[in-house]
C-alpha positions in Angstrom: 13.0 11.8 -2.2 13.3 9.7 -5.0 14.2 6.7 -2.9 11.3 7.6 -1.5 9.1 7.2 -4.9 10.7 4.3 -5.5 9.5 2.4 -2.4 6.0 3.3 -2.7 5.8 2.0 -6.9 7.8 -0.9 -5.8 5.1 -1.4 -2.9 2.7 -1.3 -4.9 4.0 -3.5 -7.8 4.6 -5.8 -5.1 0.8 -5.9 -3.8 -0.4 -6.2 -7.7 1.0 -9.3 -7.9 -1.6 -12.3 -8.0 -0.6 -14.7 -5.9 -4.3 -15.5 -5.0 -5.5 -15.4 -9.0 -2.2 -17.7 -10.1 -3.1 -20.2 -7.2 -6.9 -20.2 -9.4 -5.1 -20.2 -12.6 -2.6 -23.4 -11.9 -6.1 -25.0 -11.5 -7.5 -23.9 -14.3 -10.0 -21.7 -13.2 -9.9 -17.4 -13.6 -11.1 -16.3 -9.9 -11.7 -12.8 -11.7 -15.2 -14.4 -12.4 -15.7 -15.2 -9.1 -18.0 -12.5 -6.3 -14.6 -12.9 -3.8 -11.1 -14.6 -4.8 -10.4 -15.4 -1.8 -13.7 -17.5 -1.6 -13.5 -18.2 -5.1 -10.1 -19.6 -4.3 -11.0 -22.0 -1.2 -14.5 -23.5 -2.6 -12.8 -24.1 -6.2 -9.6 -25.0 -6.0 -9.3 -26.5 -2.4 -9.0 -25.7 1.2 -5.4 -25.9 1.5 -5.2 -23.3 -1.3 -7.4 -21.1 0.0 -6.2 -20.6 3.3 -2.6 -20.3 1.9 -4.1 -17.3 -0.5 -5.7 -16.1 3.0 -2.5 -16.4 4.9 -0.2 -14.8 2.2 -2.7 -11.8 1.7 -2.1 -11.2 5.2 1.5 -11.5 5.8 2.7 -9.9 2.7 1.1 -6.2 3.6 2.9 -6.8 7.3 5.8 -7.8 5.9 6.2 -4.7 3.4 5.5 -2.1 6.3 7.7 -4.0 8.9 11.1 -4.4 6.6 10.7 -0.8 5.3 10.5 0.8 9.1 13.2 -1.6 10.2 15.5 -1.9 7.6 15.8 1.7 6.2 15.8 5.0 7.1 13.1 6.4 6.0 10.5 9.1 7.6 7.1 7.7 9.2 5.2 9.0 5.7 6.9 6.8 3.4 6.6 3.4 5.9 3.0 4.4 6.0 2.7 5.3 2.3 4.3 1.8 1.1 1.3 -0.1 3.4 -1.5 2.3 1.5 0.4 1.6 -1.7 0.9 -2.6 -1.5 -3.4 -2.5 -0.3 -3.8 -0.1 -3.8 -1.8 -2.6 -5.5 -4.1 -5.4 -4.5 -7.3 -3.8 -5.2 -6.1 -2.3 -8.8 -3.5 -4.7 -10.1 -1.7 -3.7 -12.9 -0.8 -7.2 -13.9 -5.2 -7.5 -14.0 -5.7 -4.8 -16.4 -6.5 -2.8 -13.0 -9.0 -5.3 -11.3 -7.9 -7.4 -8.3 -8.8 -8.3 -4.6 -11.2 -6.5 -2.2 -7.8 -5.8 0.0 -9.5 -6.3 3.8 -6.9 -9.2 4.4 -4.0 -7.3 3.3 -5.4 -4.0 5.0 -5.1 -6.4 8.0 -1.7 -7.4 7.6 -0.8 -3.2 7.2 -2.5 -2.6 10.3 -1.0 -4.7 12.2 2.2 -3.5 11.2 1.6 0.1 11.1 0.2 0.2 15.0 0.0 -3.6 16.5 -1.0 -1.3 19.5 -4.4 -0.3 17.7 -5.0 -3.3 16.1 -7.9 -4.8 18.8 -9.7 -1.6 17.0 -10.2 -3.8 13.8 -9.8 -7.3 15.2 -13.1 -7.2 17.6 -15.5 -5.7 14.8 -13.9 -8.8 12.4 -14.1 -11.7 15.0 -17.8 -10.7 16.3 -18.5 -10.8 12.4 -17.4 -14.2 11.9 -18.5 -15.3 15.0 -22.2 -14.2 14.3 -22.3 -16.4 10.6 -19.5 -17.9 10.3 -18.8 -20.1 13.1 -21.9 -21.6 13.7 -22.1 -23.1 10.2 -18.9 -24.5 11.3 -20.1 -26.4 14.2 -23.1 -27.8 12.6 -23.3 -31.0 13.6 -26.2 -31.7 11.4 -23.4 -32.0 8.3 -20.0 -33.8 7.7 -17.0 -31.7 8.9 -16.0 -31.6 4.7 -19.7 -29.8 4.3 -18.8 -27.7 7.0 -15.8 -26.5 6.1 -17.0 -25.7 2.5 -18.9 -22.8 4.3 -22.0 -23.4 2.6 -25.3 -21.5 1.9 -26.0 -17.7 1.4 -22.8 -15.1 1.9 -22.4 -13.8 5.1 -23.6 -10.3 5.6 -22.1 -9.9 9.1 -18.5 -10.8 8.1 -18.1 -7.5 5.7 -20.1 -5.5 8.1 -17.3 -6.2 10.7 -14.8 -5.6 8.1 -16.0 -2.2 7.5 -16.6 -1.6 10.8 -12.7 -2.4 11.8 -11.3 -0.2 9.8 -13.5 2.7 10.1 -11.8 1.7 13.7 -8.7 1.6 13.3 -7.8 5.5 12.6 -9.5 6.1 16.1 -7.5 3.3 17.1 -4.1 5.1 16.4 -5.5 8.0 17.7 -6.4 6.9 20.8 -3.0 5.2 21.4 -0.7 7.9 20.3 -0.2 7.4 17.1 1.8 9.7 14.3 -0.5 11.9 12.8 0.9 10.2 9.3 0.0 6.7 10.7 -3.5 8.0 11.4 -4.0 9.5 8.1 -2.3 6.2 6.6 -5.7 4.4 8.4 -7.9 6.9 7.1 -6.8 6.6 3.4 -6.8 2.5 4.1 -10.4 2.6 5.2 -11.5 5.1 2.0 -9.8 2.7 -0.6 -12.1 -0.3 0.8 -15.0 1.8 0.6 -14.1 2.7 -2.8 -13.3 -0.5 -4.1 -16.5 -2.2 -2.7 -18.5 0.9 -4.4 -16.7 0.7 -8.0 -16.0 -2.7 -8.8 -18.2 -4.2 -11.5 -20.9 -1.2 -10.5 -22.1 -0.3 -13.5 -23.7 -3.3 -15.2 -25.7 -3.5 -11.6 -27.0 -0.1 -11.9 -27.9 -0.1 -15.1 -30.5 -2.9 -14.2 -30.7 -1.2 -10.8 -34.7 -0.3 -9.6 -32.9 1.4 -6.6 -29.3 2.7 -7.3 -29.3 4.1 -3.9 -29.9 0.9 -2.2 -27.4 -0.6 -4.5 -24.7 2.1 -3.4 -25.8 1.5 0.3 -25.5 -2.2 0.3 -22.3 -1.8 -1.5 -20.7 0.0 1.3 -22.2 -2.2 4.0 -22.0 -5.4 3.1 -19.9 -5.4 -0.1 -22.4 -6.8 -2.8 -25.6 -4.9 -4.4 -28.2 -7.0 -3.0 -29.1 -8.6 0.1 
């Protein structure tokens, strides 16, 4: 049991660490300021820099799951309870003072790792999201392929929607293919820590100014900011 423990603080200790953030701060600049690090990250500091935060975010929730249900011999509710834990650790990172990422690209990674069978639950909703905003900015041929690629203009709303969307997904997902009733529940409590973490953070200085606090709650969930 205490092995057990152990696995899921070290999981999440392992998530909480900033990769993302220390890539901002080598550059001088605190992404914690910024609406999204990950965006923060690649308009900021650079391109290659924020694809490598992107890339990393992914691969290290994976990576987590996938040596812990390999490597030791553990029950199904510990693997899954080290994914939820490294996504908790992303979200509320202790080396942050408890702030941190909005977790979607790790939650990927932990997906993919805890059912690769039920991923194309959460990968359709994503790609039809980036698809519908992102992509065509990209092949504007109006602007320079640097513009492009700097993803200009207003945040997309579609790209959150889809993210939501996924992994509201994903627990039917593992249903639907046969997965452990832990690996299901391990979806469900993924899917409530986004919601969660898009409600709470920074949500109080926006209601107090708030004319509709329900909207503001509503847009929160949907499309991961208080306004549209």
């Amino acid at each position: 049991m205490w092995i057990d423990v152990l696995l899921v603080v070290g999981a999440y200790l392992y998530g909480a660490f900033p990769v993302v953030y220390l890539l901002g701060r080598m550059r001088g600049y605190d992404l914690r300021q910024e609406e999204d690090m990950h965006s923060g990250l690649w308009h900021k500091v650079g391109r290659v820099e924020g694809f490598s935060g992107i890339a990393w975010d992914v691969v290290k929730g994976g990576i987590a799951v996938a040596l812990v249900d390999v490597l030791l011999d553990v029950d199904r509710g510990t693997v899954v309870g080290v994914g939820v834990a490294v996504v908790a650790g992303m979200m509320w990172s202790v080396f942050l003072g408890f702030e941190g990422e909005k977790g979607n690209t790790t939650s990927l990674g932990v997906a993919g790792a805890l059912s690769y069978q039920a991923l194309p639950f959460c990968l359709v909703p994503i790609l039809l999201g980036v698809g519908i905003r992102t992509v065509p900015r990209l092949l504007d041929s109006k602007q320079a392929l640097d513009e492009r690629l700097k993803f200009g203009g207003p945040p997309s709303l579609s790209l959150p929607l889809g993210m939501l969307v996924a992994f509201a997904l994903f627990p039917v997902g593992c249903w639907w293919v046969g997965e452990s009733w832990e690996t299901i529940g391990g979806a469900i409590a993924i899917f409530c820590l986004i919601v969660i973490k898009r409600v709470t953070d920074g949500l109080l200085p926006d209601l107090r100014t708030a004319d509709n606090k329900k909207s503001v709650l509503l847009n929160r969930v949907l499309i991961d900011r208080s306004y549209l």
